[in-house]
C-alpha positions in Angstrom: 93.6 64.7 130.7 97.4 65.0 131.8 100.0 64.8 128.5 100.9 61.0 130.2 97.1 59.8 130.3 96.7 59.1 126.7 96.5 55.8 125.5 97.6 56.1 122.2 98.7 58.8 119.7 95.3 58.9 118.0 93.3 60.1 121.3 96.2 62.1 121.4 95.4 63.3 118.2 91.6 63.8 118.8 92.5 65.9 121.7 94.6 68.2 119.5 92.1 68.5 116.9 89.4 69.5 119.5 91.7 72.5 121.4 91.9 73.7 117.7 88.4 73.8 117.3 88.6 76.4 120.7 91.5 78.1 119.7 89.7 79.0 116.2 86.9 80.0 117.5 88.8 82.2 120.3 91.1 83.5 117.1 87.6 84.5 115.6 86.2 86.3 118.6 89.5 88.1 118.5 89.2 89.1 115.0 85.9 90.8 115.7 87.4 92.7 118.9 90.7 93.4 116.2 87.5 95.2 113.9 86.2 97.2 116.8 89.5 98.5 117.5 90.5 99.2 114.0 87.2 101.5 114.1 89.1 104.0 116.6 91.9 104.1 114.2 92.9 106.0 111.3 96.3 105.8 110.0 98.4 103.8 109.6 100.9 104.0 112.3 98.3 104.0 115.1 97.5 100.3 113.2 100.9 99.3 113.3 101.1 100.3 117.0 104.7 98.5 117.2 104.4 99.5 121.4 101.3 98.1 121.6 102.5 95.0 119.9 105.2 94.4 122.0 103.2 94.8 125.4 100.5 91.9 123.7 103.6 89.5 122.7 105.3 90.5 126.2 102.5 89.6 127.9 101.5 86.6 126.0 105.1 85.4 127.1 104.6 85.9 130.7 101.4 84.2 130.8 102.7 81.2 128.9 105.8 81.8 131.7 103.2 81.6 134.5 101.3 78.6 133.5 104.6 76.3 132.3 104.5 76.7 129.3 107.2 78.0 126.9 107.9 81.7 127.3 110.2 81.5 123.8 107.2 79.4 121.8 105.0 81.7 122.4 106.4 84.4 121.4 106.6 83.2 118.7 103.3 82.1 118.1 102.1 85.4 119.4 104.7 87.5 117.2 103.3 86.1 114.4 99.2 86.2 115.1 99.5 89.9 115.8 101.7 90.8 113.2 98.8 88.8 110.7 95.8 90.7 112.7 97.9 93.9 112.1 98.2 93.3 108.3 95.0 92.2 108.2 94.1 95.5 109.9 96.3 97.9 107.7 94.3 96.1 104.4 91.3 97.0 105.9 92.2 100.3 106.5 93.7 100.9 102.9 90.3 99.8 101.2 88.4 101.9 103.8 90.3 105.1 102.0 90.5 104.6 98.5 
């Protein structure tokens, strides 16, 4: 459905909660990808990867850019999943050596 082709806030609503239900589980899948990586890496400045960061977020921007979406939201939004991936990384990686 188009954002006009709603007939009231409540489908709009159930349409919401349904994306999340995707996003989550794409969030999830990347979580398991985030764990395979972390498996190649072992201190923690190749976690941190602050390079590496700023390619994802850059390209999460153009992407949003190239579909019409906001290239500003989502750089946000992507700024901050990567920088809680990247924590949850570094944890991971602090428990793995003590």
């Amino acid at each position: 459905m188009t954002a006009g082709s709603f007939p009231d806030l409540a489908s709009v609503r159930a349409a919401l909660d349904e994306l999340d239900g995707r996003v989550v589980e794409l969030l999830v899948e990347r979580q398991h990808l985030v764990a395979q990586a972390a498996a190649f890496k072992h201190t923690d400045s190749e976690v941190q990867a602050p390079q590496r960061v700023a390619a994802v977020v850059r390209r999460a921007r153009q992407l949003a850019e190239q579909h019409g979406g906001s290239g500003d939201l989502v750089e946000q939004v992507y700024t901050a999943l990567v920088a809680a991936f990247v924590a949850h990384e570094r944890a991971a990686l602090r428990a793995s050596t003590t």
